[in-house]
N, C-alpha and C positions, 0 to 999 in steps of 0.2 A: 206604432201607428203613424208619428207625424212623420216616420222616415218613407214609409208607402206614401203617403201625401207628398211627400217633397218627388219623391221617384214619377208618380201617376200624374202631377196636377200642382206644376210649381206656383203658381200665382194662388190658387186657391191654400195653398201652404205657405206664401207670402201673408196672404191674408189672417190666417188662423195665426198665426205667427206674432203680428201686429197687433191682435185680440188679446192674445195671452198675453204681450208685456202692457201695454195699457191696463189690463186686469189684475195684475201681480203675481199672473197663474205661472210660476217659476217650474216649478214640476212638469208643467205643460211642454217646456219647450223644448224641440228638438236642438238642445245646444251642440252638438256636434256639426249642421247645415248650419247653423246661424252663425258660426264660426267663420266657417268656408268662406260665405257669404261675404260677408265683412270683413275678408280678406281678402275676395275678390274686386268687390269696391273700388280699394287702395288702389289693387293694379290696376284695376281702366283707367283710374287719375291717370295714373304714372302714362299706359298705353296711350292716353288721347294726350298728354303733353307731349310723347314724342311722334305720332301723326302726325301733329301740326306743325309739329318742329320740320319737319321731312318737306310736308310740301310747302312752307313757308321755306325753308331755306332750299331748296329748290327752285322755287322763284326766284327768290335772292342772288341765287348762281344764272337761273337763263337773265334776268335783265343786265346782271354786269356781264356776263362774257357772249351776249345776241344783244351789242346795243341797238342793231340797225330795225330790231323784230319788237321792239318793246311797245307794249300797248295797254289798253283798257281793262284786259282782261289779268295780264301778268299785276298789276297796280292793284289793282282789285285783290285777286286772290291773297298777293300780300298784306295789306291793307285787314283784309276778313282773318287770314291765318293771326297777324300777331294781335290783333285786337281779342282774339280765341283765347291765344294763348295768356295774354294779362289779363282777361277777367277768369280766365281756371286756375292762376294763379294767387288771385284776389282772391277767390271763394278757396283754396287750397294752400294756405302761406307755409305749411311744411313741405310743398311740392319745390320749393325754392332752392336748398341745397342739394335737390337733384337735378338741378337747370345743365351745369356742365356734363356731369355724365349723359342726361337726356340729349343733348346735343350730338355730344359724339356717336351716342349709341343711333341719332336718329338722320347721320349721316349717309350710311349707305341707302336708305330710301331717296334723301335729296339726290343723289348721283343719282341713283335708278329711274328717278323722273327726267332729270337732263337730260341721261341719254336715251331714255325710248323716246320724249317729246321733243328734241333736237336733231341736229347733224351732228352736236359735239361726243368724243367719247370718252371713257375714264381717262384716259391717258391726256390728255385735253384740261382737267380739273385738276384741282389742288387733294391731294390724298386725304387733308384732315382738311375740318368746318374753318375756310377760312376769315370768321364772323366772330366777333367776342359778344357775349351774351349781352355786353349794351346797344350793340349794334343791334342786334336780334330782337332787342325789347323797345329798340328807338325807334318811334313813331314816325319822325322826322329822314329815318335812314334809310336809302342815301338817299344825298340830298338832291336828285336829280329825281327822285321818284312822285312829287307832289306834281 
């Protein structure tokens, strides 16, 4: 039954879901979706840290290699990406030893912003994240950005 519910009427199966362990009705649950679930979670963590990663370091590439375009808006978006990203790391402190692979893996998104929102093209950019994750987590970086 709770796997028709989860099929038909996910939210109302979120709910019944949340009834049954606050109740201690263990028999109740569909543990095989509550599994899934709860592993899907994890990966949006992981998914929304390398987003942010992509168009923060994205930005990161158009203000160093378009100094002459840089503005309010590039500053900003930096600014909102990495403040994103160290409070999802705050509330997620085992998201931390995947910081460097998140990086790389959230590199070709950063190019793919550069070049549809630029003149520059891949051959123009550095192949690997040329940012070390202090750089990426410093508030202050670079220093020409406040």
């Amino acid at each position: 039954m709770n796997t028709r519910l989860y099929d038909r009427d996910f939210y109302a199966w979120t709910i019944a879901q949340s009834q049954f362990l606050q109740k201690g009705e263990w028999r109740s649950l569909d543990i095989q979706n509550l599994v899934e679930e709860i592993e899907s979670l994890g990966r949006q963590q992981r998914q929304e840290l390398r987003n942010r990663l992509g168009v923060l370091i994205g930005h990161l590439l158009k203000w160093e290699y378009q100094p002459e375009l840089r503005g309010k808006s590039w500053r900003a978006t930096i600014r909102e990406q990495r403040q994103a990203i160290l409070r999802l790391l705050a509330e997620n402190p085992s998201l931390k030893p995947y910081l460097l692979e998140a990086i790389a893996d959230s590199y070709d998104s950063a190019l793919a912003i550069v070049v549809r929102e630029t003149p520059l093209d891949y051959l123009d950019l550095p192949l690997e994240c040329p940012y070390a994750v202090a750089e990426i987590c410093d508030l202050a970086f670079p220093k020409d950005l406040a």
